[in-house]
C-alpha positions as CSV (number, residue, x, y, z in Angstrom):
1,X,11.3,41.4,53.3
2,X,10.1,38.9,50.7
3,X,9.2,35.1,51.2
4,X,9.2,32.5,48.8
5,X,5.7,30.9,48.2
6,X,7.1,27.9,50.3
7,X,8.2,29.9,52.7
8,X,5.2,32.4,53.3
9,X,2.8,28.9,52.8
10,X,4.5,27.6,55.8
11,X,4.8,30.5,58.1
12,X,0.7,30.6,57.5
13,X,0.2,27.0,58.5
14,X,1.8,27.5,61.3
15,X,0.2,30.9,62.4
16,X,-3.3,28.7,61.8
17,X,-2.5,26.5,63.8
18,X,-1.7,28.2,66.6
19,X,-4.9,30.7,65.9
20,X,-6.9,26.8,66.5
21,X,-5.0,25.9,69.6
22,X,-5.9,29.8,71.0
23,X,-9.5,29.2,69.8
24,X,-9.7,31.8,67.4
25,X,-13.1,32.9,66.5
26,X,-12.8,32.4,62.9
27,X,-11.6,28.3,64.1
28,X,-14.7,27.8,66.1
29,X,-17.6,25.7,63.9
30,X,-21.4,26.7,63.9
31,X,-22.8,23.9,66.2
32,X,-26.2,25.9,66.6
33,X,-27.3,27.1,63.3
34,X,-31.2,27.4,62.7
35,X,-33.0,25.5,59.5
36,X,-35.9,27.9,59.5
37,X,-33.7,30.8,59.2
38,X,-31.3,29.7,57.0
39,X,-34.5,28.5,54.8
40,X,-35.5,32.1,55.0
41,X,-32.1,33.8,54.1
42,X,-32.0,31.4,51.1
43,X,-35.6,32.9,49.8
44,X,-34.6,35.8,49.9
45,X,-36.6,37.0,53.0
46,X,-34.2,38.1,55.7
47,X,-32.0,41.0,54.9
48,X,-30.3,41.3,58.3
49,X,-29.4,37.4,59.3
50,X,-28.7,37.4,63.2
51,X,-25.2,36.4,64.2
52,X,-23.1,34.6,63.5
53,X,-24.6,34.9,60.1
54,X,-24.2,37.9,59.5
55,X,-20.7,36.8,58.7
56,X,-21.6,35.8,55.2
57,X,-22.3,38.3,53.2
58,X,-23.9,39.5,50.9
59,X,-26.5,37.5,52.2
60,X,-28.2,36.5,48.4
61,X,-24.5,34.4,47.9
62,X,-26.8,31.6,49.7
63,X,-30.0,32.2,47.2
64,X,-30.2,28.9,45.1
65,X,-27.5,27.0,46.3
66,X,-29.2,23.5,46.7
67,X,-27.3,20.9,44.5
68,X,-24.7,23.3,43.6
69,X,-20.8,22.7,43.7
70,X,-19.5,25.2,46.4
71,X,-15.7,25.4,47.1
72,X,-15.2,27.2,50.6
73,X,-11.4,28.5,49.6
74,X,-9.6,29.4,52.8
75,X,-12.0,29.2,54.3
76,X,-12.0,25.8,57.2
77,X,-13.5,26.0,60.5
78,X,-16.6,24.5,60.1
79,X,-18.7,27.9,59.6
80,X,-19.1,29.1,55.8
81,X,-19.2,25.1,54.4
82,X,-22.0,24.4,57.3
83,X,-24.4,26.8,55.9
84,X,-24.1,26.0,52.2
85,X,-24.4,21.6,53.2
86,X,-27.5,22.6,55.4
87,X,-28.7,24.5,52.5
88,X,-28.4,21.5,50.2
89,X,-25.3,22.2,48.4
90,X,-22.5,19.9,47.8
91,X,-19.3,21.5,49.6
92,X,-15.5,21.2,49.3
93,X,-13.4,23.4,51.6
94,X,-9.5,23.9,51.0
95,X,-7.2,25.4,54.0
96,X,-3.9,25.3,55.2
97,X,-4.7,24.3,58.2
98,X,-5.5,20.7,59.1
99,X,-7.0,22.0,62.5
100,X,-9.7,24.2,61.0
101,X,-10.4,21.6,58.7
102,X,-11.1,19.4,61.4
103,X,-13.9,22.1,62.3
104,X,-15.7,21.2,59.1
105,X,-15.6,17.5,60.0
106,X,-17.0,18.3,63.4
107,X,-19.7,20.5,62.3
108,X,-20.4,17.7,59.3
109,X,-20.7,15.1,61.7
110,X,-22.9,17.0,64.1
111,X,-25.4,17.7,61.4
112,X,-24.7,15.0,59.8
113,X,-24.3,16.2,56.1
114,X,-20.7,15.2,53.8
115,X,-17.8,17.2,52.9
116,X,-15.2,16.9,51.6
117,X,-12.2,18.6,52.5
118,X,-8.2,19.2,51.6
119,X,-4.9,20.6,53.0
120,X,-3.8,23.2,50.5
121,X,-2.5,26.7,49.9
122,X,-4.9,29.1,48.0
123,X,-3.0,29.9,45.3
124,X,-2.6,26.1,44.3
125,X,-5.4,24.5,42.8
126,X,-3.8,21.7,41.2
127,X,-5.9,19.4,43.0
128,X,-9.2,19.9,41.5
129,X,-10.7,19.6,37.9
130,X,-11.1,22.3,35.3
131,X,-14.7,23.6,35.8
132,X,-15.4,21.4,38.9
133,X,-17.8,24.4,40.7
134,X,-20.7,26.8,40.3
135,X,-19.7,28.8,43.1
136,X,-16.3,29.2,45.0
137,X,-16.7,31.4,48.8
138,X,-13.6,33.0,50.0
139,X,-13.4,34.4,53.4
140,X,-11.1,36.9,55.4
141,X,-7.9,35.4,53.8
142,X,-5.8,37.5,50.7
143,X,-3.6,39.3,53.3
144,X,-1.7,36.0,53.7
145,X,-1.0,35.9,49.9
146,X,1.4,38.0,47.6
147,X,-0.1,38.0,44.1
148,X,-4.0,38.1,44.3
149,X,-4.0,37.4,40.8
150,X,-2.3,34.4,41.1
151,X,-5.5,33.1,42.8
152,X,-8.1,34.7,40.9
153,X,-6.7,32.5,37.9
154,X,-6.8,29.1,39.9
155,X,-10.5,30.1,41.2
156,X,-11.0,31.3,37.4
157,X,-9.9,27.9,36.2
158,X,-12.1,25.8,38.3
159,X,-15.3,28.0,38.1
160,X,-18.0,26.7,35.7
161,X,-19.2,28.9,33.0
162,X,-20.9,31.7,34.7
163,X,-19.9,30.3,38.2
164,X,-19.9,32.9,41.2
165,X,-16.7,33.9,42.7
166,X,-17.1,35.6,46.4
167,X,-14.1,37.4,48.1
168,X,-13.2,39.0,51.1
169,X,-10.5,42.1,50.1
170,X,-8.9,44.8,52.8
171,X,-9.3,48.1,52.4
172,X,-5.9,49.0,51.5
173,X,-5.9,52.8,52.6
174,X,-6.2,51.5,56.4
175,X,-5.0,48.0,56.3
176,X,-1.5,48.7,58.2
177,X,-2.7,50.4,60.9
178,X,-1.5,49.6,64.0
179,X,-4.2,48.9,66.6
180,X,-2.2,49.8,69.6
181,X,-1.3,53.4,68.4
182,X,-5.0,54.3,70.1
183,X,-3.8,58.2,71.7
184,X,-7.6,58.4,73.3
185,X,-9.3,60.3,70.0
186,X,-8.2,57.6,67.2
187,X,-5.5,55.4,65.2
188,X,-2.0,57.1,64.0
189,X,-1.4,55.8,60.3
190,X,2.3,55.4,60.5
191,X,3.2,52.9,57.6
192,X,3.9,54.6,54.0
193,X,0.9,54.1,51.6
194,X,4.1,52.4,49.2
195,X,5.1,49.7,52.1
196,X,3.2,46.6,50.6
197,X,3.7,44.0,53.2
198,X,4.6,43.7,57.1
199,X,5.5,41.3,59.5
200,X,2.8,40.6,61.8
201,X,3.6,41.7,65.3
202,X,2.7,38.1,67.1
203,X,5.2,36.5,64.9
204,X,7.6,38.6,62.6
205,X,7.5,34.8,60.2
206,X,4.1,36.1,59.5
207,X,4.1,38.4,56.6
208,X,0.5,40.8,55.3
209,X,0.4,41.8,52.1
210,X,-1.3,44.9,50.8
211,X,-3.2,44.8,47.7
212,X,-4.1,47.8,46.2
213,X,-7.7,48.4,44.9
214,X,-6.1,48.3,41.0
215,X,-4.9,44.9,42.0
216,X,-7.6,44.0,43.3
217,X,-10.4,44.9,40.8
218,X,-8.2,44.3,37.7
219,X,-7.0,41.2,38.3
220,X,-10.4,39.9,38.3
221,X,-11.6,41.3,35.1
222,X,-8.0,40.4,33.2
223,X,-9.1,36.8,34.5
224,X,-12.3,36.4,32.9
225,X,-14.3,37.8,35.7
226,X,-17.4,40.6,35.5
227,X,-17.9,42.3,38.9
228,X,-21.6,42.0,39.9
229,X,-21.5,43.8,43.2
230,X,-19.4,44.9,45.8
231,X,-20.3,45.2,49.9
232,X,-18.8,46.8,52.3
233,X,-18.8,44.4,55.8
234,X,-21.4,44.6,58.1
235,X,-21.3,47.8,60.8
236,X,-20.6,45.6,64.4
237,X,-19.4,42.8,62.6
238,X,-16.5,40.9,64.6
239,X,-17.5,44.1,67.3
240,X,-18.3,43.6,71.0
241,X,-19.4,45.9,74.1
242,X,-16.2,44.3,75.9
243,X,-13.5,45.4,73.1
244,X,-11.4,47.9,74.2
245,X,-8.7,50.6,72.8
246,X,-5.9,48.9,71.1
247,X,-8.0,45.5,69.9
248,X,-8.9,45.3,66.4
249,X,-12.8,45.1,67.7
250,X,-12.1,48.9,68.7
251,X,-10.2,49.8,66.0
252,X,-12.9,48.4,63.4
253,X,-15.1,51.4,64.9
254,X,-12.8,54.0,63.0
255,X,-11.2,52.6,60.3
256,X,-12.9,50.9,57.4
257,X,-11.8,47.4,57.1
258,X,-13.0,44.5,55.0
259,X,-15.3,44.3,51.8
260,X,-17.2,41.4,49.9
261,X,-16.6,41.2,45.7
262,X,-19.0,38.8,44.0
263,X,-17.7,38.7,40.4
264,X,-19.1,35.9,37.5
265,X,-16.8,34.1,34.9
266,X,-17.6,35.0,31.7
């Protein structure tokens, strides 16, 4: 099953906005972030940021970032774009969703900082200026979109000279497992390496795409990028005592899951 961009973009904006109604974790802003700490992560003297900081990562992305251009790409909610305002950076955040963007706006108003932010898809940057930022944030999103490449060259385009360009990507080996095929010992792999999307079992309108680590990897150095480093997530992260078998808390316990690129246009 294939979508058209229009189609896919839709079925995502709808998804997101049910995952705000629900309460989703990732739609929840950070009301009770703390100055001194994130002063400290940003001098490079905490390694291991408590929760929910942890969440951003690798930590050094917030090193330097006062009076820089940030673009939090897919990434509303009021989390990502706090820190980086509170650090002293000027932030625009771009998601599908009008309700997570409405997180930003709370979290702006509560610590009172601006931002400014836009309803759009990931892939289309038509919106924004040529060389508009020094650094462009991406969280969890890619598995809602087809062509990776066709956003490396939007982020590519509106990247400054040397600009930083950090990106959540699956693991593609284990991205299709199911999490309810827990048999008591661990998850069944039962989708063919060669399937590269599925519907998502809340809603079959919801389509994730698998990129594969060539994709992935290439597409940012044919698009003018140089791969500084790359980190794997956090062990606990998005973890609880209370998960159990068959949540994707659990199943994060056994199969490798997400992983941070920072990469730097040339």
């Amino acid at each position: 099953m294939t979508m058209s961009k229009n189609n896919y973009a839709s079925a995502n904006k709808k998804w997101w906005k049910k995952m705000v109604k629900e309460g989703c974790g990732f739609t929840k802003p950070w009301l009770n972030l703390d100055m001194k700490v994130l002063q400290k992560i940003a001098k490079g003297e905490m390694k291991n940021p408590p929760e929910p900081l942890n969440d951003i990562y690798p930590i050094s992305i917030l090193s330097g970032v006062k009076g820089k251009d940030v673009l939090c790409l897919a990434s509303g909610g009021g989390q990502q774009s706090a820190v980086f305002a509170l650090l002293g950076a000027n932030v625009t955040v771009i998601d599908i969703a009008d309700g997570q963007l409405e997180g930003d706006k709370k979290a702006a108003s509560h610590y009172g900082y601006k931002v400014k932010t836009i309803q759009g898809d990931m892939s289309d940057l038509s919106m924004l200026k040529d060389n508009s930022f020094d650094i462009v944030y991406q969280a969890p999103s890619m598995g809602y979109i087809p062509d990776v490449k066709k956003v490396y060259s939007e982020v590519a385009r509106v990247l400054r000279s040397g600009g930083l360009y950090r990106v959540d990507a699956a693991n593609p080996q284990s991205q299709f497992v199911d999490e309810s095929s827990w048999d008591g010992k661990g998850y069944r792999v039962s989708i063919p390496y060669a399937v590269k999307e599925k519907q998502r079992a809340e809603d079959k309108n919801v389509l994730e795409y698998r990129h594969y680590l060539d994709d992935t990897f290439n597409g940012l150095i044919e698009c003018g990028f140089v791969i500084e480093r790359v980190e794997e997530m956090p062990k606990g992260l998005y973890q609880s005592k209370e998960d159990k078998p068959g949540s994707w808390g659990h199943s994060l316990r056994y199969i490798p899951g997400l992983f941070a690129i920072v990469a730097r246009k040339k």
